[in-house]
C-alpha positions as CSV (number, residue, x, y, z in Angstrom):
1,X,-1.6,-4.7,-13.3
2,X,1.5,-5.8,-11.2
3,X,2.7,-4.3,-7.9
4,X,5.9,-2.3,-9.7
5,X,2.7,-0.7,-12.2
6,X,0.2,-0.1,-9.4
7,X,3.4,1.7,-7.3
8,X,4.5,3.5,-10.1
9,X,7.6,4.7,-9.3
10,X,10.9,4.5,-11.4
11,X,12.6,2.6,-9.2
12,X,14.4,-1.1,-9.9
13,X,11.7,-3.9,-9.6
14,X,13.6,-5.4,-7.0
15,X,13.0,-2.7,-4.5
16,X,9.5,-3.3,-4.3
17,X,8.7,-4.6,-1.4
18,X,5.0,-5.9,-0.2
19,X,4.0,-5.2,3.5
20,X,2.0,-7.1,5.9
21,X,0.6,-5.6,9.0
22,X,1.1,-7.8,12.0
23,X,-0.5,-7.9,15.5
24,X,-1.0,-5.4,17.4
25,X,-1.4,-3.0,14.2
26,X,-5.3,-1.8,14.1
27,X,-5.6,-3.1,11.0
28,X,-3.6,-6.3,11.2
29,X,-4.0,-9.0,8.6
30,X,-3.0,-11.7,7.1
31,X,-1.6,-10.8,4.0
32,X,-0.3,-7.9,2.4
33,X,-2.1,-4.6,2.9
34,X,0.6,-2.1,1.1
35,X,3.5,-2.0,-1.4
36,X,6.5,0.3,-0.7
37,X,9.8,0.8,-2.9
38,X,12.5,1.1,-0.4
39,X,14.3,2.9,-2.8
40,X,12.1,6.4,-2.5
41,X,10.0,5.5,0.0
42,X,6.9,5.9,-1.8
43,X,3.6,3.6,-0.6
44,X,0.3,1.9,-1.9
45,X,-2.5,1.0,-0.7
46,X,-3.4,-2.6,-1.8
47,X,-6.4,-2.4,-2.1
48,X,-7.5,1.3,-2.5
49,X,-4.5,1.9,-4.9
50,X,-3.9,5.3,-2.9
51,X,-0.9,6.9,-2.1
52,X,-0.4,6.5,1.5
53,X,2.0,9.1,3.4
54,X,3.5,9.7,7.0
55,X,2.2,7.2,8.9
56,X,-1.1,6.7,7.3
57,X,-1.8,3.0,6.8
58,X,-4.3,0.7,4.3
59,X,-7.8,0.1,6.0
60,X,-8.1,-3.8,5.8
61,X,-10.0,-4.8,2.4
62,X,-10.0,-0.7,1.2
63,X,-12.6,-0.3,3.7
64,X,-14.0,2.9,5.0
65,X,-12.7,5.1,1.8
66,X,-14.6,8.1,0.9
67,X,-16.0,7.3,-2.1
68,X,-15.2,9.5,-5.5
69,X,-17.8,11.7,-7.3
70,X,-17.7,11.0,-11.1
């Protein structure tokens, strides 16, 4: 799966944008840790594929995530 498919949103592919979250940011690392489409503003987790809203913001490595009852 590519990052336009795990944001799925109708946007153009070049609006995707991947987001790193640098020092000072609690859960800084070195890499990406979200997608976003600037276009409508909607945001991804990396690693837990969530949708993340407001300022809500990718634990590093999907950590800490409730985990889902089959």
């Amino acid at each position: 799966m590519n990052n336009k498919e795990l944001l799925n949103c109708p946007c153009p592919e070049d609006q995707v944008m991947m987001v790193e979250y640098g020092y000072p940011h609690p859960e800084s690392w070195d890499g990406v840790s979200e997608i976003k489409c600037l276009e409508c503003g909607k945001r991804v987790g990396r690693w837990s594929g969530r949708v993340l809203e407001g300022d809500d913001y990718e634990n590093r490595f999907g950590r800490n995530l409730k985990p889902t009852l089959k």
